[in-house]
C-alpha positions as CSV (number, residue, x, y, z in Angstrom):
1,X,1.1,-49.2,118.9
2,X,4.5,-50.6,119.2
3,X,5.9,-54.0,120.0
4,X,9.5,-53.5,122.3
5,X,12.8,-54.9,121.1
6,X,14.0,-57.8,123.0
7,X,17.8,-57.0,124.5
8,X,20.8,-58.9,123.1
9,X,22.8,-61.0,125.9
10,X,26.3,-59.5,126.4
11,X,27.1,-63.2,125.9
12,X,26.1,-63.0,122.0
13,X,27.7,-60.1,121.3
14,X,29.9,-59.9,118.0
15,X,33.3,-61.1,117.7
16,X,35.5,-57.9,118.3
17,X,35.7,-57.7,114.3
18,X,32.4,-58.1,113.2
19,X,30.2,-55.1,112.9
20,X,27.2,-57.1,113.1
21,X,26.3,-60.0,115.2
22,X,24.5,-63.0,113.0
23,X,22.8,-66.3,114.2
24,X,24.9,-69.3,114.4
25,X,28.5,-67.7,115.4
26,X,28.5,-69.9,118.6
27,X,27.4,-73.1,116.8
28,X,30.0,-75.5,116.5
29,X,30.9,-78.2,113.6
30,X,32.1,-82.0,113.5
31,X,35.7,-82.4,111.5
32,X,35.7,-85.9,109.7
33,X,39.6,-86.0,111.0
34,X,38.0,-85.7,114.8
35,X,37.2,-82.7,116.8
36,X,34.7,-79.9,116.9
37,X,35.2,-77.0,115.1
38,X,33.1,-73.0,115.3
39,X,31.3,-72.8,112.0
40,X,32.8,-70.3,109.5
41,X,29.7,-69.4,107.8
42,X,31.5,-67.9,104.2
43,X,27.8,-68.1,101.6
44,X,26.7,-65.3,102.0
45,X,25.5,-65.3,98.8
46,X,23.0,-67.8,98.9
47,X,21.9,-66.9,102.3
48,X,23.0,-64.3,105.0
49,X,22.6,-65.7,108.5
50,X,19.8,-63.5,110.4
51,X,20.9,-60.7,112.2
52,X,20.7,-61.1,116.1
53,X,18.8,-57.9,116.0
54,X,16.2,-59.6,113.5
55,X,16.1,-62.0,115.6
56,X,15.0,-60.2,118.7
57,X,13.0,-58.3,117.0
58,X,11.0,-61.5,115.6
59,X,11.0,-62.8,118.8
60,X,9.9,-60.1,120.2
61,X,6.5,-59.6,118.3
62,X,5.9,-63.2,117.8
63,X,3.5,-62.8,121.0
64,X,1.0,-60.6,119.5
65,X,1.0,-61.8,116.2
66,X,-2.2,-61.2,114.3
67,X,-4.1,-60.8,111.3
68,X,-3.3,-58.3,109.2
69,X,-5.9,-55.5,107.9
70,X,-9.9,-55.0,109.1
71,X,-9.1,-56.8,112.0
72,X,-11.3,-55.4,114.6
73,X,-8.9,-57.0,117.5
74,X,-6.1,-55.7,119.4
75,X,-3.4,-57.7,117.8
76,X,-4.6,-57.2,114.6
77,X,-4.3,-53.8,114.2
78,X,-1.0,-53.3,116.0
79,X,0.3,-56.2,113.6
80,X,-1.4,-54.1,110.6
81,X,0.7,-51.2,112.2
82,X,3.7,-53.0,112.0
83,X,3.3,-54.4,108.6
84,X,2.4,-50.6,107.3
85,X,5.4,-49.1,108.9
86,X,7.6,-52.3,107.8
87,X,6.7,-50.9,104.0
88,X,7.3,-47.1,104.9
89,X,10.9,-48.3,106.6
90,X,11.6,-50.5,103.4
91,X,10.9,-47.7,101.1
92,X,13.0,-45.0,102.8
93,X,15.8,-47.7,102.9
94,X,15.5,-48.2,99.3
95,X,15.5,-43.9,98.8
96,X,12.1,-44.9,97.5
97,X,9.9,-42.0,95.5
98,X,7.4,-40.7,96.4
99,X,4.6,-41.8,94.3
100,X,6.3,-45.5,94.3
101,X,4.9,-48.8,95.2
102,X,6.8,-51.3,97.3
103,X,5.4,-54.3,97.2
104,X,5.9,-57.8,99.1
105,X,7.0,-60.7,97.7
106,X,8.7,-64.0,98.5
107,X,11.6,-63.3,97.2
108,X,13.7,-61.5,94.6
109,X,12.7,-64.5,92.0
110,X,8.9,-63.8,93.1
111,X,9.4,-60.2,92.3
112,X,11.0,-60.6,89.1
113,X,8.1,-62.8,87.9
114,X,5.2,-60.4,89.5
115,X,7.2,-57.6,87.3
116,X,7.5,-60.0,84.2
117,X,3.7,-60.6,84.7
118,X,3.2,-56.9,84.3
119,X,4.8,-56.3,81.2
120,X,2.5,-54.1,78.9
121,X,1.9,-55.6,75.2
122,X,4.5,-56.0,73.3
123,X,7.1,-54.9,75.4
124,X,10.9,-55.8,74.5
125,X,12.9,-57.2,77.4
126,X,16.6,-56.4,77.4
127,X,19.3,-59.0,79.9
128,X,22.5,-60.0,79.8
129,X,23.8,-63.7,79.6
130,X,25.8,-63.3,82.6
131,X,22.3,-62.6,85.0
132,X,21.4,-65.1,88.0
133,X,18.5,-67.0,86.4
134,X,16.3,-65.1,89.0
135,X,16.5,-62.1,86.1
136,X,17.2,-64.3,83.1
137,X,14.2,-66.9,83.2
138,X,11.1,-64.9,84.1
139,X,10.0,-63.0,81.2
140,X,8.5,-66.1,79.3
141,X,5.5,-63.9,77.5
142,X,7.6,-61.3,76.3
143,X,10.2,-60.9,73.4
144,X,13.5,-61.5,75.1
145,X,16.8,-60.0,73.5
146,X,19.6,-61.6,75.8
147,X,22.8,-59.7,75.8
148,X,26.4,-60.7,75.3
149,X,28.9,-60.9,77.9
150,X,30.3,-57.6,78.7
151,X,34.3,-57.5,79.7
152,X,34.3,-53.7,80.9
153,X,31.2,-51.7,82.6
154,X,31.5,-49.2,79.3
155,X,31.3,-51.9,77.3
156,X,28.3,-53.1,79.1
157,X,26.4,-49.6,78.6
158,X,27.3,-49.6,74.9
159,X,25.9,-52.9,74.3
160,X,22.4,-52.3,75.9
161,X,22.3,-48.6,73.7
162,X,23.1,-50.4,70.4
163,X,20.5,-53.2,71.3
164,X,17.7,-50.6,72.1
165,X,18.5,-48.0,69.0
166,X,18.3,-51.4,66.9
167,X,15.1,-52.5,68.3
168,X,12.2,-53.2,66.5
169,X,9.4,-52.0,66.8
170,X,10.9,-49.0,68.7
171,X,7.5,-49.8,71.5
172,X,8.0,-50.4,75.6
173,X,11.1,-52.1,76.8
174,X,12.3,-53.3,80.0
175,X,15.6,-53.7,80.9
176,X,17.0,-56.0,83.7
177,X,20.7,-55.9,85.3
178,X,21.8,-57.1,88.5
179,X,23.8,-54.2,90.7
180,X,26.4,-57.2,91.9
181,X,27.5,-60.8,90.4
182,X,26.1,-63.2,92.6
183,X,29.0,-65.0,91.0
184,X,32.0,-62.2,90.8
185,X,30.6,-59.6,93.2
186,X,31.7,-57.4,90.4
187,X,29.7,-54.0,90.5
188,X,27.8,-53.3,87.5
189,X,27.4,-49.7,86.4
190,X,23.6,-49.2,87.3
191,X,23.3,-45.5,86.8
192,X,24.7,-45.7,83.5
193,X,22.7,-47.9,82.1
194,X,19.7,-46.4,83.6
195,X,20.6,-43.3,82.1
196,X,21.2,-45.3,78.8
197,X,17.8,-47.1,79.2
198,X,15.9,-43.8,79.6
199,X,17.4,-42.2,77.1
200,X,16.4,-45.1,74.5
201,X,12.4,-44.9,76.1
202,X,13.0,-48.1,77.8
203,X,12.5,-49.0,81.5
204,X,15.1,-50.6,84.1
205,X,14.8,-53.2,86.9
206,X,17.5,-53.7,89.7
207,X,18.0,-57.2,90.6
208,X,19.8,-55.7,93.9
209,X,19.6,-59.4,95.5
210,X,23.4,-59.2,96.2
211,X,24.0,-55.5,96.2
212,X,21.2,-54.4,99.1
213,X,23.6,-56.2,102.2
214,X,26.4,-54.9,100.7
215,X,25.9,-51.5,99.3
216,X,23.3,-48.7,100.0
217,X,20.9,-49.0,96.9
218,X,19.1,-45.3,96.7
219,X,16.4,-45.8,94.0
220,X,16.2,-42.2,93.5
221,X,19.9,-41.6,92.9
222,X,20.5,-44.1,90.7
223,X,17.1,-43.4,88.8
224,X,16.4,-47.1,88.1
225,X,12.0,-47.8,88.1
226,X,12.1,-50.5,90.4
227,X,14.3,-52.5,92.5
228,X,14.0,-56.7,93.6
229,X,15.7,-58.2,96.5
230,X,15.1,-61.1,99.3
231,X,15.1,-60.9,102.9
232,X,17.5,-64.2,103.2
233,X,20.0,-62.4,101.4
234,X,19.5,-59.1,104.0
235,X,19.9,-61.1,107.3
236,X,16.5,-61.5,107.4
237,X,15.8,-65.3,106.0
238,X,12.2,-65.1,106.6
239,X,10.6,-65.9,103.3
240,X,10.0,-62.1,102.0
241,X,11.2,-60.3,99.3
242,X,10.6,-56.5,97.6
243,X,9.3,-55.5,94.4
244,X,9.4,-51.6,95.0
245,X,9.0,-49.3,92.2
246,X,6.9,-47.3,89.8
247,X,3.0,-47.8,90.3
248,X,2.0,-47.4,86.6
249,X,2.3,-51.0,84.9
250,X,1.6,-52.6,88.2
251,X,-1.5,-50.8,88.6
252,X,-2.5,-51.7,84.9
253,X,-1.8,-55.5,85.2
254,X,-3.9,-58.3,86.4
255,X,-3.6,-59.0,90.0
256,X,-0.5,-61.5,90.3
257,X,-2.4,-63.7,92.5
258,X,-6.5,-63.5,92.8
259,X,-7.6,-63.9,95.9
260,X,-8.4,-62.0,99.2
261,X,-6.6,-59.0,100.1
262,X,-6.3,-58.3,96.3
263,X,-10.1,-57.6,95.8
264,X,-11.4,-54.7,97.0
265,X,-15.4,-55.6,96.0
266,X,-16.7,-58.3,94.5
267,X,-20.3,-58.8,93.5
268,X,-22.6,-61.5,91.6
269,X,-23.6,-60.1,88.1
270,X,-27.0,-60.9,86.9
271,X,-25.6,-63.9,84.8
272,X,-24.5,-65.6,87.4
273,X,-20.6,-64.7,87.4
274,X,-18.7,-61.9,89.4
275,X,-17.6,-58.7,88.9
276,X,-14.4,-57.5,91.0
277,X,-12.7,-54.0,92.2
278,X,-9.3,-54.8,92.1
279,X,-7.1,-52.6,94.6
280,X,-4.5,-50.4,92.7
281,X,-2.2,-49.9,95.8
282,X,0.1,-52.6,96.6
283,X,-2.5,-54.7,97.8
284,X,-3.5,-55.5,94.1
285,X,-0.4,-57.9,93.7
286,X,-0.3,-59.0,97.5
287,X,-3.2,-61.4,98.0
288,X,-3.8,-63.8,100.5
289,X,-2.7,-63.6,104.4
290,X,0.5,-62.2,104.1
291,X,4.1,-63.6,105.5
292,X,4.0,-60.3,108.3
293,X,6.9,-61.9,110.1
294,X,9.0,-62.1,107.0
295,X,8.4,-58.2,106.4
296,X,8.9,-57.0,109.9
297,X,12.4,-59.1,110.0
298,X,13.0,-57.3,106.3
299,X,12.4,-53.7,107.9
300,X,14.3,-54.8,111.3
301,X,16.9,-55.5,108.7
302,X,17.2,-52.6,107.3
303,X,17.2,-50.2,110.5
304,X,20.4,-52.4,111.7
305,X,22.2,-51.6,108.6
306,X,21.1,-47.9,108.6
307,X,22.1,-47.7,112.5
308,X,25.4,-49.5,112.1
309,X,26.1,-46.7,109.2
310,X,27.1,-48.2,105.9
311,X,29.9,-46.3,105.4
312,X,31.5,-48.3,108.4
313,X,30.3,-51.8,106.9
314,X,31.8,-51.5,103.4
315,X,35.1,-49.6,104.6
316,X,35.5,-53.0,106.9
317,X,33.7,-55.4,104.2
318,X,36.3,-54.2,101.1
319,X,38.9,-54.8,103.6
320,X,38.2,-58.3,104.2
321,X,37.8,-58.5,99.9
322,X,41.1,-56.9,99.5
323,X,42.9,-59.9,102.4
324,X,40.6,-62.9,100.0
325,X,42.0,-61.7,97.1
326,X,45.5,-61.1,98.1
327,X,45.7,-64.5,99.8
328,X,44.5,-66.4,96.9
329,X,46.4,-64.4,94.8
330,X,49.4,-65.7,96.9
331,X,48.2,-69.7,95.9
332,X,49.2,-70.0,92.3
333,X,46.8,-72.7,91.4
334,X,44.1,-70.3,92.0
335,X,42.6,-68.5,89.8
336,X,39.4,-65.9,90.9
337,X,37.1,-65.4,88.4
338,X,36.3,-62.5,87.1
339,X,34.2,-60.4,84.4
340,X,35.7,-56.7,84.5
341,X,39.3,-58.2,85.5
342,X,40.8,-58.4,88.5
343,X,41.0,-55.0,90.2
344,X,37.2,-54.7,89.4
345,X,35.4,-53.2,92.6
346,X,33.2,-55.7,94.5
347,X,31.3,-56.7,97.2
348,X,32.3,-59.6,99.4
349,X,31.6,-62.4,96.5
350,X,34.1,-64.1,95.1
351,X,34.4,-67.5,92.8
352,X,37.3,-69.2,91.9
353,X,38.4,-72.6,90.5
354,X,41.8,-74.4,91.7
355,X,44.5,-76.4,89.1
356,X,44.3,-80.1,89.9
357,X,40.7,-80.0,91.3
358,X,37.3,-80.9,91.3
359,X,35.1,-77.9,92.6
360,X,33.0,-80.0,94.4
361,X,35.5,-82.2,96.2
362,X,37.4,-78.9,97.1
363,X,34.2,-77.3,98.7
364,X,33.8,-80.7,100.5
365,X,37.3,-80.9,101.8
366,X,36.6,-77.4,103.3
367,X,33.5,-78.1,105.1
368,X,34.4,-81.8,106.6
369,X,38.2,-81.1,107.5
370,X,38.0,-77.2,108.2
371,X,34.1,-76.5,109.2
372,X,34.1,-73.7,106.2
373,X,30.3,-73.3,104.7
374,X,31.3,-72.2,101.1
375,X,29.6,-73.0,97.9
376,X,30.3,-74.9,94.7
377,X,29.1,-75.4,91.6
378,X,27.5,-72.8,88.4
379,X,25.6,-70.6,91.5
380,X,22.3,-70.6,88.9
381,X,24.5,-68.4,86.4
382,X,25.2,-71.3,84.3
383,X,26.0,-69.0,80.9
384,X,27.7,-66.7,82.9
385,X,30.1,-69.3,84.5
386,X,30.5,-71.2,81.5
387,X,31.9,-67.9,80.1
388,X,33.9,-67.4,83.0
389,X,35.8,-71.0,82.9
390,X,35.0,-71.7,78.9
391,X,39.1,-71.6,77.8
392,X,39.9,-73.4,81.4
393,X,39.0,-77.0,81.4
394,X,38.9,-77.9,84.7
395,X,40.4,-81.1,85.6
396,X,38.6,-84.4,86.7
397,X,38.6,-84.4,90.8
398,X,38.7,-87.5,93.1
399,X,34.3,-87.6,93.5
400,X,31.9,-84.4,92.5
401,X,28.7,-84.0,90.1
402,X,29.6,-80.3,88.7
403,X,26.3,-79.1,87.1
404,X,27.1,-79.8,83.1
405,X,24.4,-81.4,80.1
406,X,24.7,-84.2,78.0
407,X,27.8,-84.1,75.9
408,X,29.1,-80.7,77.8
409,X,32.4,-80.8,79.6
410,X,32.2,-80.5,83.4
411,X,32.4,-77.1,84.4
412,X,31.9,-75.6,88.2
413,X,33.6,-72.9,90.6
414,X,33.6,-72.1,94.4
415,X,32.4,-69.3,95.7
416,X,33.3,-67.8,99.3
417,X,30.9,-64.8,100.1
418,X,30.6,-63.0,103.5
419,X,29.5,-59.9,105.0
420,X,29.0,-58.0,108.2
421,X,29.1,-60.7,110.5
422,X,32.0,-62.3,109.1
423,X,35.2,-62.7,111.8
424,X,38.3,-62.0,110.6
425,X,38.7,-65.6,111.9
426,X,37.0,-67.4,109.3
427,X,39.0,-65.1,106.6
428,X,42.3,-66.5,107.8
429,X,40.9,-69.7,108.9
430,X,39.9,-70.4,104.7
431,X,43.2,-68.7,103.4
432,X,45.2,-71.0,105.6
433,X,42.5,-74.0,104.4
434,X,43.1,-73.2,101.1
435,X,46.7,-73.2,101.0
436,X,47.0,-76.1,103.2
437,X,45.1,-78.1,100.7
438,X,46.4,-77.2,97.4
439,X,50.1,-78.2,98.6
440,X,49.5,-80.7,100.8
441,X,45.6,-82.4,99.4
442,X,43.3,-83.7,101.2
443,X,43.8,-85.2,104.6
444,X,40.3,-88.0,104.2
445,X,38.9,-90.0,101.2
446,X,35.8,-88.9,99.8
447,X,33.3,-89.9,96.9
448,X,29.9,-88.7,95.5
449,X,26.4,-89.4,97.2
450,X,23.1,-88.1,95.8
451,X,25.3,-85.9,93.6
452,X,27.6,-84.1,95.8
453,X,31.1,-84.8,96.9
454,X,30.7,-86.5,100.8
455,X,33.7,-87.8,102.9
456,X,33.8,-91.6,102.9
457,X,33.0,-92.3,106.5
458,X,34.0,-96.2,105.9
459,X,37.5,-95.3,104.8
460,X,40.9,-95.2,106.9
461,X,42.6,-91.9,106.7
462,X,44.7,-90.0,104.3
């Protein structure tokens, strides 16, 4: 069974320059200072426009949607097909093995938390400070040792082996790292701490939220046990995510959600309560009807990246990184942030603070006078950004709420992300933004609404 791929319009092809074409590229803006203006879609980071392929694709099956599994109907077994092959796609994209589970999720948070919920007795859990909360918050029920700041990838592996010789007891441990800095795009060295990890009897997790649209993640090759990422992150913002890895604890914990789907028998008992057969496939941690949109649009996601060759997308992608950074570099009252220092490799995520302002009016002033989508604030890294701007106090702005707790000094950043549908367009169009505004300011008054910094639609112009 098969559902057919709807054809993209020559009208919506991609810009010349972008590899991919994305949702939205046509849509144009309102400038406070008059005038319409195309969006320039630069956070990635938080969400990745969909794919026009996912799109079609979506659109394309959204006819004979149907239940998924024992359905005795037509349209329930071609969309139990499709959600089946969806999970074999996912797991080759992810260089999968092959007694591995991959499991669906609604996101890489969900995941994080179905794995934290699978922890075996007493295990240890092992993160760095500088992880999205996503990886930092989850493990709640387990012994948490959170790790230092690291300020070179070999100093990050020689902190995790010293903090897994030292622990105590010496029983299970789990150790989660992030592949990319949602908040530096800064590459972490995965396979060396996996190697590190192993070699100390402990287990690894790859948050790979930020990495997967970037970066080919190969689960075998770089020998992590499992691997979390969304779909909104992948081009595919359809409210799925992956938790794919080793079957052993996840086939030993409790089912992350009871329900339907999760059971495989259940039967009264002679007291009067219920006795249930727990599946020990992936099915044990995916109960209830599952979100089979979101998981076709994941594995339509992942063909389009595997077509388009990723070799291609990074060579163009580190091109556009290498233009942000020597463009900001040429603004003196910019300063990127960054963990591993500046020539660090990266994907296209970068965050930076500018002398003389407020984060959050900055971020305004590029979306009302330039129609640039970036993103301000601590990018739910709070200790890792306070690290990051800790000896730069950050002047007071004209309007913004930066994220900060009683007593503690303001402190946020803005990040511009992007990827492969990014036109060199919106590049040049927030270098010349940038620049435009730190020498000449802001061209419209604004002040702070509901916490963020909004132009003030009842004042005269700048």
């Amino acid at each position: 069974m098969s559902v057919s791929t709807a054809a993209t319009p020559a009208a919506l092809a991609p810009p010349a320059d972008a590899p991919l074409p994305v949702l939205g590229r046509d849509v144009s803006v309102p400038l406070v200072t008059g005038g319409e203006v195309a969006y320039a879609a630069l956070d990635y980071a938080a969400s990745a426009p969909a794919l026009q392929r996912v799109w079609d694709d979506v659109a394309a099956y959204a006819p004979y949607y149907g239940s998924v599994h024992r359905g005795a109907g037509y349209l329930s077994q071609l969309s139990t097909d499709l959600f089946e092959s969806s999970r074999r796609t996912i797991a080759a994209f992810l260089g999968c093995r092959a007694d591995d589970q991959v499991v669906f999720t609604r996101s890489t948070t969900d995941s994080l938390n179905l794995l934290a919920a699978a922890l075996p007795a007493d295990c240890q859990v092992f993160v760095y400070e500088t992880e999205h909360h996503a990886s930092l918050l989850p493990w709640r029920d387990a012994q948490v040792a959170y790790l230092d700041a690291p300020r070179t990838p070999a100093r990050a592996v020689e902190i995790l082996e010293r903090a897994l010789a030292d622990r105590d007891p010496h029983g299970p441990a789990l150790v989660c790292v992030t592949g990319a800095s949602n908040v530096t795009g800064e590459l972490w060295p995965v396979k060396e701490l996996a190697a590190a990890a192993h070699a100390h009897g402990a287990r690894i997790v790859l948050d790979a939220a930020q990495l997967a649209p970037h970066h080919p993640v190969d689960i075998t090759e770089l020998d992590v046990d499992w691997v979390a990422f969304s779909g909104h992150k992948l081009y595919a913002p359809f409210g799925s995510g992956v938790l794919a890895g080793r079957a052993d604890w996840l086939r030993a914990a409790e089912p992350y959600l009871a329900g339907g789907g999760a059971s495989r028998t259940v039967a009264r008992r002679a007291d009067g309560g219920v006795d249930v057969d727990w599946h020990t496939t992936a099915a044990r941690h995916e109960a209830g009807s599952p979100n089979v949109i979101g998981v076709h649009s994941i594995a339509s996601a992942c063909k389009a990246l595997t077509e388009a060759g990723f070799d291609r997308l990074v060579a163009r992608e580190q091109e556009l990184v290498s233009r942000v950074r020597v463009g900001l570099a040429e603004v003196p009252e910019v300063r990127v942030l960054s963990l591993f220092g500046d020539d660090a490799p990266r994907v296209g995520v970068l965050s930076f603070v500018v002398r003389g302002w407020n984060s959050s009016h900055f971020a305004a002033a590029l979306s009302a006078e330039y129609g640039i989508g970036v993103r301000d604030g601590l990018f739910c890294a709070h200790p890792l950004v306070r690290t990051l701007l800790g000896g730069d106090p950050q002047e007071a702005g004209e309007c913004g709420a930066p994220e900060s707790g009683p007593g503690e000094r303001p402190l946020n950043a803005i990040r511009v992300s992007f990827g492969a549908g990014t036109p060199d367009e919106h590049i040049e169009r927030f270098l010349r933004a940038v620049g435009e505004l730190v020498r000449g300011g802001a061209r419209w008054t604004y002040r702070t609404e509901d916490g963020r910094c909004v132009p003030d639609r009842g004042a005269a112009q700048v």
